[in-house]
C-alpha positions, 0 to 999 in steps of 0.5 A: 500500500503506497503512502498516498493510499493511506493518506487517502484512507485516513482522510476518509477513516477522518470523515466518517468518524466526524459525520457519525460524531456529528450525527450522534451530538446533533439534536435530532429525534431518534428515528430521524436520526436513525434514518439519516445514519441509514442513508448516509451508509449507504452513500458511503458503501456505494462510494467505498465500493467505487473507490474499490472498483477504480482502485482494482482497475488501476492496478490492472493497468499498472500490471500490465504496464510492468509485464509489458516492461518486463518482457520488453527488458528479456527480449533486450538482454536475449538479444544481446546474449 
């Protein structure tokens, strides 16, 4: 995991800590509340899902570009053998 990976991960771990203490302290009836954290949940799966998803397929690519390389680099050193 890169640095820049766990500094975004941190910075939504921070997020979603503040929205749930915000949603705790604010003076909301119960059920309103309930409802509010339900959706908001849903919002964050789905994003984290996204996340995820664009995450995987970054990765992909990287893969491929460090196959491509590496090939690129055999096919150099048994040319020149």
């Amino acid at each position: 995991m890169t640095n820049k990976t766990k500094v975004v991960l941190g910075i939504l771990g921070a997020v979603a800590a503040g929205i749930a203490i915000g949603m705790i302290v604010a003076p909301e009836k119960g059920s309103d509340m309930r409802k509010r954290i339900k959706r908001k949940t849903g919002t964050w799966i789905d994003g984290l899902g996204n996340l995820a998803t664009k995450g995987g397929e970054a990765a992909k690519e990287n893969i491929s570009r460090v196959t491509d390389a590496a090939k690129e680099r055999i096919s150099r050193v048994k040319e020149s053998m």
